[in-house]
C-alpha positions in Angstrom: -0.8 25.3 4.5 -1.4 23.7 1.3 -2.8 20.0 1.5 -0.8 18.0 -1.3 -2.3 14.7 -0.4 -4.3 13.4 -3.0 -2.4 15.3 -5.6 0.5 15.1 -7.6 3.8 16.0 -6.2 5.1 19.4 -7.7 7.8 18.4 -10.0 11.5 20.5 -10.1 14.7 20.4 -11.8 17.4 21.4 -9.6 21.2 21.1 -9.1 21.8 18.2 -6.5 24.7 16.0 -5.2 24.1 12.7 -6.1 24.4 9.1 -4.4 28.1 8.8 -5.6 29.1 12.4 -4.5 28.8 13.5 -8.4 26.6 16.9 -9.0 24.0 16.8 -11.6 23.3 20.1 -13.0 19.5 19.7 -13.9 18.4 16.6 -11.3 14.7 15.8 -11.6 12.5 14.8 -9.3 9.8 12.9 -11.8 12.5 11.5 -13.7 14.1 10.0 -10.5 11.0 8.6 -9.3 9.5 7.4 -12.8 8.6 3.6 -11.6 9.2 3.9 -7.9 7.8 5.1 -5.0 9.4 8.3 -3.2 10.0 9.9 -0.5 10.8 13.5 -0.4 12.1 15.4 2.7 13.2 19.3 3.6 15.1 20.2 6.5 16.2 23.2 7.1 20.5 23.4 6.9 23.8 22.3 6.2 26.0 21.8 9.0 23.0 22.3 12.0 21.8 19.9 14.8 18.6 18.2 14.1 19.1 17.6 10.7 21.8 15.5 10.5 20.4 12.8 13.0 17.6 12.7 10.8 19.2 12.3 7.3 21.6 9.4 8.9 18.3 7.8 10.3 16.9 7.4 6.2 20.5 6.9 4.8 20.6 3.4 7.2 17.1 2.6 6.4 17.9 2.4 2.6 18.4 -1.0 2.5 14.7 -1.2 3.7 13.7 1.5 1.5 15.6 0.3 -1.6 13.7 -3.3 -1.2 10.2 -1.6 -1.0 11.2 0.2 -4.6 11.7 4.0 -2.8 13.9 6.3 -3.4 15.1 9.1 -1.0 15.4 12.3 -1.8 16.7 15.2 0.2 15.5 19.3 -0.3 17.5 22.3 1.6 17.8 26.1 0.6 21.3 25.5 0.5 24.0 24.9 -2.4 25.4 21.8 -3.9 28.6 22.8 -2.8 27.4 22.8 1.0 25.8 19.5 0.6 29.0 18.2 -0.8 31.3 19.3 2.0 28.9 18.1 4.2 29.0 14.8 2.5 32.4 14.9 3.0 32.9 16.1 6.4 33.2 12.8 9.1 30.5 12.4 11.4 32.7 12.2 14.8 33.7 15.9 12.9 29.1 16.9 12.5 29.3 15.7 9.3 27.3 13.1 7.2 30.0 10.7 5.4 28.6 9.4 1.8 24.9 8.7 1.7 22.8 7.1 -0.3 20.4 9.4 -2.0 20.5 12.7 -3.3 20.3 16.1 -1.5 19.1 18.5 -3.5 20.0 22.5 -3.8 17.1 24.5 -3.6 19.0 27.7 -3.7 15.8 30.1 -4.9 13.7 28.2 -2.6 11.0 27.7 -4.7 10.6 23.9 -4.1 9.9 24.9 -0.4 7.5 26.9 -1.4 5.9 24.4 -4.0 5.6 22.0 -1.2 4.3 24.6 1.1 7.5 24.7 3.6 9.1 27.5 3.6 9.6 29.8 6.7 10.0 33.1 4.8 11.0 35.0 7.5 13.5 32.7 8.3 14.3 31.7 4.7 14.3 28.1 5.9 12.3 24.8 5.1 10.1 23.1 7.7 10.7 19.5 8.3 8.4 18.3 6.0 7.9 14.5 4.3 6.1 13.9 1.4 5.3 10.2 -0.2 4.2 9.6 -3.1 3.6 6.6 -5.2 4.7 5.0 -8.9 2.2 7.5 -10.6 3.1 11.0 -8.6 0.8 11.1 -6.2 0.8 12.3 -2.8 -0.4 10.1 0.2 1.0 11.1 3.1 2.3 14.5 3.6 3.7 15.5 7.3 5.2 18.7 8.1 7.4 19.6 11.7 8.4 22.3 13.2 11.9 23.1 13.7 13.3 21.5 17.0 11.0 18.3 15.8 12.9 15.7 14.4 10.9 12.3 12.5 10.5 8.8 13.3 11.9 7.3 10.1 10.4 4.2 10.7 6.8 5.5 10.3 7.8 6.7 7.0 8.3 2.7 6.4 5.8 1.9 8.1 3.9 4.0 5.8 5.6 2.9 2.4 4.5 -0.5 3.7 0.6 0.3 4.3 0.4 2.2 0.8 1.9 -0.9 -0.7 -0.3 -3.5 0.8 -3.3 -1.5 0.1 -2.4 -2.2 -3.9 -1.9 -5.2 -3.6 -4.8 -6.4 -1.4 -7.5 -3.3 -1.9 -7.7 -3.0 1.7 -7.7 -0.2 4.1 -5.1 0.1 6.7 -6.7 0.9 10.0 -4.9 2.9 13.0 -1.6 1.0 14.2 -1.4 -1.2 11.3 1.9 -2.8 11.1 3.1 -5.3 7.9 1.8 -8.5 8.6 -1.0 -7.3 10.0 -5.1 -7.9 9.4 -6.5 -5.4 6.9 -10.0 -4.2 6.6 -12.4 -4.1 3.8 -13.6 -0.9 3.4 -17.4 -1.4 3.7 -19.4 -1.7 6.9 -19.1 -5.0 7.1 -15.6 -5.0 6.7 -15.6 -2.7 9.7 -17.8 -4.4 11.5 -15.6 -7.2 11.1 -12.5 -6.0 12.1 -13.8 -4.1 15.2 -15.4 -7.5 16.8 -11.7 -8.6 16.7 -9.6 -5.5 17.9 -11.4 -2.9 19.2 -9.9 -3.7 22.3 -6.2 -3.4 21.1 -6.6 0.2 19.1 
């Protein structure tokens, strides 16, 4: 599997159904994200089991998401026209009801296979995340199989660590949370840190 981390996020032009329930003909990912962070995210179909759960999870984290300057965007091998009637299907009915980003039409699956997520037997995308910061880069790429669904939080989590490390220079070590202790990334900075928590990692 390709490693995008550390590299910038293939861009794509696609049909998608928007935050409003409009369709834009030629959507673009860099153009969305120009001066925000992103967060990109494939599952595999319209109207399945998994998926829905997790797309509701980021739709009422956006709040959240919105405050730390990400957008949301949503990638399946299926048509604008699906994602619309799923938009507009209840949830007490396995729907979604209106949410607030845009799920993208990746009809020739190409984008799944740019990102490296594409079952081609199946002809599906793996549940794969991908964020990337103000500038198009990848950070944090994470990829699940099928029956798998994500922790939306960690993708927060994670928005939050990449954040703090601009703005302070630090590293984030394992279980970092916002608020707390950074380290300096030299060996006294470790040094430093690991007299203080070793015992809690």
């Amino acid at each position: 599997m390709a490693v995008l981390a550390g590299k910038q996020a293939p861009d794509f032009t696609a049909q998608a159904v928007m935050e409003d329930g409009s369709i834009n003909e030629s959507f673009n990912l860099k153009s969305y994200l120009k001066g925000s962070y992103g967060l990109v995210f494939f599952y595999p179909l319209d109207f399945t089991f998994v998926c829905p759960s997790e797309i509701l999870a980021f739709h009422n984290r956006m709040k959240t998401f919105k405050a730390l300057n990400t957008k949301v965007v949503a990638v399946s091998v299926d048509s604008q026209f699906t994602h619309a009637a799923w938009r507009n299907t209840p949830t007490s009915e396995g729907g979604l009801g209106p949410v607030d980003f845009p799920m993208v039409a990746d009809l020739t699956k190409q984008i799944a296979r740019d990102y490296d997520v594409l079952i081609e037997a199946d002809g599906v995308a793996l549940r794969g995340t991908f964020l990337i910061d103000k500038e198009g880069l990848v950070w944090h790429q994470t990829v699940n199989n099928l029956p798998l669904g994500r922790n939306v939080d960690e993708y927060v989590r994670l928005v939050e660590a990449l954040q703090f490390h601009e703005e302070h220079g630090e590293v984030c070590p394992a279980g970092w949370n916002k608020g707390d202790e950074g380290m300096k990334a030299d060996a006294a900075g470790v040094a430093s840190y690991l007299s203080k928590h070793a015992g809690e990692l």
